[in-house]
VOMARNU-798135 format. One record per atom (N, C-alpha, C): atom name; x, y, z. Coordinates in steps of 0.05 Angstrom, whole numbers, plus 5000, padded with zeros to 4 digits. Example, Ala and Ser with C-alpha at 12.3 -4.5 7.8 and 13.67 -1.06 7.14 Angstrom:
node atom N xx 5264 yy 4886 zz 5156
node atom CA xx 5246 yy 4910 zz 5156
node atom C xx 5264 yy 4934 zz 5156
node atom N xx 5257 yy 4955 zz 5142
node atom CA xx 5273 yy 4979 zz 5143
node atom C xx 5258 yy 5001 zz 5157
//
This chain:
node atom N xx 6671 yy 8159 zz 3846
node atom CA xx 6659 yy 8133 zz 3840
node atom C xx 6631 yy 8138 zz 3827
node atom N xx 6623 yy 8119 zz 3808
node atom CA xx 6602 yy 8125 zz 3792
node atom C xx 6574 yy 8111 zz 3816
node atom N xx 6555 yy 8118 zz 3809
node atom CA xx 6535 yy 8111 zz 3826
node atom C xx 6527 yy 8084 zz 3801
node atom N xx 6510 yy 8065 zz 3823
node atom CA xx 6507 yy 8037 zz 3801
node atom C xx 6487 yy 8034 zz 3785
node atom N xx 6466 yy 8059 zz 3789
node atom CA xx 6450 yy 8054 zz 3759
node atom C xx 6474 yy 8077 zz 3735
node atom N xx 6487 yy 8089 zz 3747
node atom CA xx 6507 yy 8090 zz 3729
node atom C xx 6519 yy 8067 zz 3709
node atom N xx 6529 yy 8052 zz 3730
node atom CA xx 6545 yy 8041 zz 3721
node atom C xx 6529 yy 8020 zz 3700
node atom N xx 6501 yy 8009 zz 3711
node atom CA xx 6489 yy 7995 zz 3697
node atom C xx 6479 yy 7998 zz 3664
node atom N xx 6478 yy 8024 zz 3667
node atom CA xx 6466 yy 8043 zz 3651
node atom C xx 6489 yy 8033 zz 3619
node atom N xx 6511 yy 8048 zz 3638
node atom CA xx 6534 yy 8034 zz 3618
node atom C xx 6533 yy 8006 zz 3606
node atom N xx 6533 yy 7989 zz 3627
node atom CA xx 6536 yy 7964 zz 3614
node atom C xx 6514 yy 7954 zz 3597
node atom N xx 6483 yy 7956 zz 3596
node atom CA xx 6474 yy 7960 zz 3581
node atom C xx 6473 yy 7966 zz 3557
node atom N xx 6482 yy 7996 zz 3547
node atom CA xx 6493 yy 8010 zz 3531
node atom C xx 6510 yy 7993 zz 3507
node atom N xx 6535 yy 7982 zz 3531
node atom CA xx 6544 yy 7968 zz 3514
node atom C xx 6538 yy 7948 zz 3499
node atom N xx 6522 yy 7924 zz 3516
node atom CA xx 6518 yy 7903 zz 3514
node atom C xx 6500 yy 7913 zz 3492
node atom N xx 6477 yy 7930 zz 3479
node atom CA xx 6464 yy 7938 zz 3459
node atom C xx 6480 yy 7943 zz 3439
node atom N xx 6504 yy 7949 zz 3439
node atom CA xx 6518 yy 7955 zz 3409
node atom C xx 6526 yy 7929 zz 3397
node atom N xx 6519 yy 7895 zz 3414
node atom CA xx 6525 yy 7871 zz 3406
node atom C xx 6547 yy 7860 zz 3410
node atom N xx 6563 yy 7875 zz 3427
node atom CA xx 6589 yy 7865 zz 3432
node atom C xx 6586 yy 7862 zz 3466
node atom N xx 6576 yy 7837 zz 3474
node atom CA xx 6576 yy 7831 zz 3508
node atom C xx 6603 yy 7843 zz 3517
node atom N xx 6626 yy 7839 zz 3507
node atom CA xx 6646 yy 7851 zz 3522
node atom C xx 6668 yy 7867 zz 3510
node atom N xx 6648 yy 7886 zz 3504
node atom CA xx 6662 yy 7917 zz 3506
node atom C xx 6665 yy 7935 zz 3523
node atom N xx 6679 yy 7921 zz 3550
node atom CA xx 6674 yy 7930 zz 3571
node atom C xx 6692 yy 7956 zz 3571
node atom N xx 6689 yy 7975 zz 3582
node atom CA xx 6712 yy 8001 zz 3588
node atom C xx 6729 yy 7986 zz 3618
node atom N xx 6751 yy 7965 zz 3612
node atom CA xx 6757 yy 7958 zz 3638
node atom C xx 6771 yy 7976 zz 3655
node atom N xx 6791 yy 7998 zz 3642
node atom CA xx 6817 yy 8014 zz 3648
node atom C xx 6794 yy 8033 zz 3669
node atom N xx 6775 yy 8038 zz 3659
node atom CA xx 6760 yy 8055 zz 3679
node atom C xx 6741 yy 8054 zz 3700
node atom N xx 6738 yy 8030 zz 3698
node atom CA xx 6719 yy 8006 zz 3705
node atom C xx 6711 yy 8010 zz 3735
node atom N xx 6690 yy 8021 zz 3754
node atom CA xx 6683 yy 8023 zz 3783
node atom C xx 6687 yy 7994 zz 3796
node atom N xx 6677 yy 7979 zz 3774
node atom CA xx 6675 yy 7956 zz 3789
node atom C xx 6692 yy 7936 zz 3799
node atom N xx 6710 yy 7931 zz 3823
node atom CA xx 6722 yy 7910 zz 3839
node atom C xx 6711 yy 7898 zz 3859
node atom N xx 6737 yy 7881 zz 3863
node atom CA xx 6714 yy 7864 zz 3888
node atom C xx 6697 yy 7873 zz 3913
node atom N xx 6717 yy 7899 zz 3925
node atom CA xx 6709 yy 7912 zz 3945
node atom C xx 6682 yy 7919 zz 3946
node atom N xx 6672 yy 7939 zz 3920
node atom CA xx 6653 yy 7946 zz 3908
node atom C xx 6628 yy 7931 zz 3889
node atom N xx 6637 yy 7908 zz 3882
node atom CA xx 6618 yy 7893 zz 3875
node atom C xx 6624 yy 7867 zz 3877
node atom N xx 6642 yy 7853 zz 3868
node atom CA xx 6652 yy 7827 zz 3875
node atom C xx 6632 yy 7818 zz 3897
node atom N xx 6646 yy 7818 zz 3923
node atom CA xx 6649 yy 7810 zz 3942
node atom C xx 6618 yy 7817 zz 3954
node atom N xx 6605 yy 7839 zz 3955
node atom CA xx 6569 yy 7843 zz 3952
node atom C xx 6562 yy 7817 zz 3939
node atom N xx 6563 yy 7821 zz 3914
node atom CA xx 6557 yy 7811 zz 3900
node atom C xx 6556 yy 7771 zz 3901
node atom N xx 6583 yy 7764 zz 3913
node atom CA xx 6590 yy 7744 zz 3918
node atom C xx 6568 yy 7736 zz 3958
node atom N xx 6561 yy 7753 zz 3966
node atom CA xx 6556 yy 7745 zz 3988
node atom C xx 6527 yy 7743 zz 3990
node atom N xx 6517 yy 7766 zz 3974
node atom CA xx 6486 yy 7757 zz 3974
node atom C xx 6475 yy 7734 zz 3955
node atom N xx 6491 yy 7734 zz 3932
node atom CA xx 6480 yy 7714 zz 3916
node atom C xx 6490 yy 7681 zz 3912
node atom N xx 6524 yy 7674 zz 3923
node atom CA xx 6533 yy 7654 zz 3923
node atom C xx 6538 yy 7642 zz 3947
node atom N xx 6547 yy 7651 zz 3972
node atom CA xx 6558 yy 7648 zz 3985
node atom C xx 6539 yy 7630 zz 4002
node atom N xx 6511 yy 7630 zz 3996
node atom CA xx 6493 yy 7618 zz 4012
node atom C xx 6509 yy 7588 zz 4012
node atom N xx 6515 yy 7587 zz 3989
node atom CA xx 6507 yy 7552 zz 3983
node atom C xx 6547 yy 7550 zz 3978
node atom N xx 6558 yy 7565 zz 3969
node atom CA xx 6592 yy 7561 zz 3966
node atom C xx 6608 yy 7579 zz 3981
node atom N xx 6608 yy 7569 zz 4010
node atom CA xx 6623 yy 7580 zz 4034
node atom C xx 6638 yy 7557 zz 4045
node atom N xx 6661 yy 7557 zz 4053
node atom CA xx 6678 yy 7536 zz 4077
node atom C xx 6675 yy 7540 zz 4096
node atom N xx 6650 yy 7563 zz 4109
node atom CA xx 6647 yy 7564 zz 4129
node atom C xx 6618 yy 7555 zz 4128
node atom N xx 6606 yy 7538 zz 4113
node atom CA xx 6576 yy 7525 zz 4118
node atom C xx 6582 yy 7498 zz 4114
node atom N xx 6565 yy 7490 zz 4145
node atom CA xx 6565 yy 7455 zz 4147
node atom C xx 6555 yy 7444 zz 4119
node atom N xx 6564 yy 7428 zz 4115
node atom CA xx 6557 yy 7410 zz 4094
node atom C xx 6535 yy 7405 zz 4089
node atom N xx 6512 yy 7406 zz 4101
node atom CA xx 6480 yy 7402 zz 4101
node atom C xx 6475 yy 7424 zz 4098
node atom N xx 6481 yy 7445 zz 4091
node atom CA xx 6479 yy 7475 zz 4085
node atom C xx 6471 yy 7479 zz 4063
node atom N xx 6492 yy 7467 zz 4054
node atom CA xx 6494 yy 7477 zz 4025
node atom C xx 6480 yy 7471 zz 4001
node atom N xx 6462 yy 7471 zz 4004
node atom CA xx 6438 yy 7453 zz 3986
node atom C xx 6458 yy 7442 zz 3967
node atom N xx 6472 yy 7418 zz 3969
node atom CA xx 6481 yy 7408 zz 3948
node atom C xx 6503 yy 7417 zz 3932
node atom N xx 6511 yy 7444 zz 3944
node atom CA xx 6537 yy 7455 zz 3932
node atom C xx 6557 yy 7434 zz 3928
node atom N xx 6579 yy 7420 zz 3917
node atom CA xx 6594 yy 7421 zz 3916
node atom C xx 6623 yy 7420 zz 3942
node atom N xx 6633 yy 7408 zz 3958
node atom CA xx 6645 yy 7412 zz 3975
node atom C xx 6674 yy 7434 zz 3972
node atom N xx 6678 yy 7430 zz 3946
node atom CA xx 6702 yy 7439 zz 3935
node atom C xx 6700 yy 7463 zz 3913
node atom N xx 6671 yy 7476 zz 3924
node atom CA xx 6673 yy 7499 zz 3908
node atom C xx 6652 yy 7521 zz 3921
node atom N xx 6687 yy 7544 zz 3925
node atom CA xx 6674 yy 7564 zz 3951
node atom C xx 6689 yy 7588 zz 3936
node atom N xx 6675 yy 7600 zz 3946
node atom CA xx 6676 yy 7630 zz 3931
node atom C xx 6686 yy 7653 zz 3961
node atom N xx 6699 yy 7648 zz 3973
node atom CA xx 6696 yy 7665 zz 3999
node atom C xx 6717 yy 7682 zz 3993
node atom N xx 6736 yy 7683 zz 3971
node atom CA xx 6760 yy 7699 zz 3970
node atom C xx 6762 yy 7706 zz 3945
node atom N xx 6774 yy 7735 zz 3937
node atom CA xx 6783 yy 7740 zz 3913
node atom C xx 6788 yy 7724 zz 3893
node atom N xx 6809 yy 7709 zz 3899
node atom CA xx 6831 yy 7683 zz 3892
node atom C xx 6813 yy 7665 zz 3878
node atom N xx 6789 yy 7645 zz 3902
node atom CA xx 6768 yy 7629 zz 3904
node atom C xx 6751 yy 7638 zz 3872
node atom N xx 6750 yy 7666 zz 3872
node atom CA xx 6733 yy 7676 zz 3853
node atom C xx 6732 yy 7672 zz 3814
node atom N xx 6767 yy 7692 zz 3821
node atom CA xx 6780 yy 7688 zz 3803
node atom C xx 6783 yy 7655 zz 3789
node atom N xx 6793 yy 7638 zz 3805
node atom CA xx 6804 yy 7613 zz 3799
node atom C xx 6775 yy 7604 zz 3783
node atom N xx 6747 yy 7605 zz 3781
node atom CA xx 6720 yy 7597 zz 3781
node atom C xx 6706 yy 7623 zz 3761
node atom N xx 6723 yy 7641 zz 3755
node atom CA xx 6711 yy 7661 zz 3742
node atom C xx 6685 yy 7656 zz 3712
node atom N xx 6705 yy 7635 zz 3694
node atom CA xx 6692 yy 7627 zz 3677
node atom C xx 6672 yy 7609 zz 3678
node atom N xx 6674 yy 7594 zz 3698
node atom CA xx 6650 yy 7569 zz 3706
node atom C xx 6619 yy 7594 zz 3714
node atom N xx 6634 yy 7609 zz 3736
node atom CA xx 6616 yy 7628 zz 3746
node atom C xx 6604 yy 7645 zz 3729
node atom N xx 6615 yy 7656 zz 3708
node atom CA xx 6600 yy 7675 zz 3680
node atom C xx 6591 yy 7654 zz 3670
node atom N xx 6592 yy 7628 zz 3662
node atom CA xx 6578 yy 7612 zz 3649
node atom C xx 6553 yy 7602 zz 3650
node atom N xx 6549 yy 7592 zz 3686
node atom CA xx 6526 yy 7595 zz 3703
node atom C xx 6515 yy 7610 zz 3710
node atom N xx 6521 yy 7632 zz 3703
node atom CA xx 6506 yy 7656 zz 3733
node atom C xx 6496 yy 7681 zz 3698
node atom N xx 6518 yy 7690 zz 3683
node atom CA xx 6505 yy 7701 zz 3658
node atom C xx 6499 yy 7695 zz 3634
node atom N xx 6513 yy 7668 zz 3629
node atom CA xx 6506 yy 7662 zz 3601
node atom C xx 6483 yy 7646 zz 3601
node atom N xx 6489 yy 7627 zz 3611
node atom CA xx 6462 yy 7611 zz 3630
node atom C xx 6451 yy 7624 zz 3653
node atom N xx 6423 yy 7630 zz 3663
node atom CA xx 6420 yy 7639 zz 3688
node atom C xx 6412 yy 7614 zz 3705
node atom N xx 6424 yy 7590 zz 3707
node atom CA xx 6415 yy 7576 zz 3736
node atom C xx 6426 yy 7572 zz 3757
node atom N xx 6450 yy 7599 zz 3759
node atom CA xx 6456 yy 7598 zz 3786
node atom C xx 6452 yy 7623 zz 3799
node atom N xx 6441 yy 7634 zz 3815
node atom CA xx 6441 yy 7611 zz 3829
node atom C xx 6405 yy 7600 zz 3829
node atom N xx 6406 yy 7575 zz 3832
node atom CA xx 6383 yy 7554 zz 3817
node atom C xx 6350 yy 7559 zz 3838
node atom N xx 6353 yy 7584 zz 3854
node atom CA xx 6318 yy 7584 zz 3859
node atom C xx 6328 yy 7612 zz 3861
node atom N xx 6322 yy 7625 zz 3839
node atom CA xx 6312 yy 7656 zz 3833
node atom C xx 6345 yy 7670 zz 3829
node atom N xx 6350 yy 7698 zz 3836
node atom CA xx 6373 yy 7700 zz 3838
node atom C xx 6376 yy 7731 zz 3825
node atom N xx 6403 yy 7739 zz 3818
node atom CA xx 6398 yy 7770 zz 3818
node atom C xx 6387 yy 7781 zz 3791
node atom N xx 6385 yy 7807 zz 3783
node atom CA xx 6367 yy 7820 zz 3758
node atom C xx 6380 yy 7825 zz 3741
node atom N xx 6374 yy 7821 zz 3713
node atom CA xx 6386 yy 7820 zz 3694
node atom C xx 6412 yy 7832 zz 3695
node atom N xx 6395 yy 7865 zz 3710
node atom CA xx 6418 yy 7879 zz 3705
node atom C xx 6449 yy 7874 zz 3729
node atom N xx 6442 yy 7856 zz 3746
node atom CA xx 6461 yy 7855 zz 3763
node atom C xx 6478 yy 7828 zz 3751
node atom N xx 6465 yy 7817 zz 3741
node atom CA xx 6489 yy 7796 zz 3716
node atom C xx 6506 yy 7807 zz 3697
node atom N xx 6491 yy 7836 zz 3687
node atom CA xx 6509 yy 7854 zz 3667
node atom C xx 6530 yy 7858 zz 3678
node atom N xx 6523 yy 7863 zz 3709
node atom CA xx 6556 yy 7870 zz 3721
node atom C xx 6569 yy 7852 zz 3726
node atom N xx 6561 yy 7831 zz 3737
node atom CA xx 6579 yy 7811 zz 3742
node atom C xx 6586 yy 7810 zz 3711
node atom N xx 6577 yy 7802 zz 3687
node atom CA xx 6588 yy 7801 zz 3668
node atom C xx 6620 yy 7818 zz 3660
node atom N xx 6611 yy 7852 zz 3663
node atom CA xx 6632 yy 7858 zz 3664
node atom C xx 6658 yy 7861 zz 3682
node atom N xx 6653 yy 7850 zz 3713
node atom CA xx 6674 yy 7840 zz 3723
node atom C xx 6689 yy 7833 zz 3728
node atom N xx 6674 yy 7802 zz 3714
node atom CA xx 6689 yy 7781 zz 3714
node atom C xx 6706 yy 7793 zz 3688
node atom N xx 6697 yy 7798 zz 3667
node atom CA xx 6711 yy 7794 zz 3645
node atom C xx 6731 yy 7814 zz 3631
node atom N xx 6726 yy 7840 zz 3658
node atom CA xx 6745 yy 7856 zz 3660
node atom C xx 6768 yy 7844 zz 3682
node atom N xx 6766 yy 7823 zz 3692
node atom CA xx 6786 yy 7801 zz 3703
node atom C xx 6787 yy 7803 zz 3732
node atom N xx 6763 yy 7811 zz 3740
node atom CA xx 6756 yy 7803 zz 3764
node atom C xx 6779 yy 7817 zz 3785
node atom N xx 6777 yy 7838 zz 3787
node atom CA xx 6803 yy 7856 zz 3802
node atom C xx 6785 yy 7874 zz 3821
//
């Protein structure tokens, strides 16, 4: 397994030749185990969980939870839309450029 300024390193790389998604997916470290699901718990899950009371959720959405692979996938594009193409999610601060690069290529290596 590649270490993640590895991996970042890469995606960078790419993203500099002007093609956002020229991802190497076939070889790709990144799944949910490994980043997904990190990824999904420190940055979304605050506010899009079925396991947070409804006054929780600053305003999330009742019907949009990220707690499962599935949950993820189904939301993938809304989620690269908000979170890398746009950064306002999540909407008070949120992860570093370079940790959008990966979610970038995650998701769009199809979120596996």
């Amino acid at each position: 397994m590649r270490s993640s300024s590895s991996l970042i390193a890469i995606v960078i790389a790419l993203a500099a030749c002007g093609n956002d998604r020229a991802y190497d997916c076939e070889t790709s470290a990144l799944t949910y185990e490994t980043f997904g699901e990190p990824f999904m718990t420190s940055w979304c899950r605050g506010c899009h969980s079925a396991e947070l009371y409804p006054t929780m959720r600053q305003d999330a959405p009742l019907d949009v939870n990220l707690d499962t692979l599935d949950e993820v996938r189904a939301r993938k594009q809304k989620i690269r839309e908000l979170t890398v193409v746009g950064d306002s999610m999540p909407p008070r601060g949120g992860p570093s450029d370079e940790e959008r690069a990966l979610l970038d290529a995650w998701l769009t290596c199809g979120a596996r």
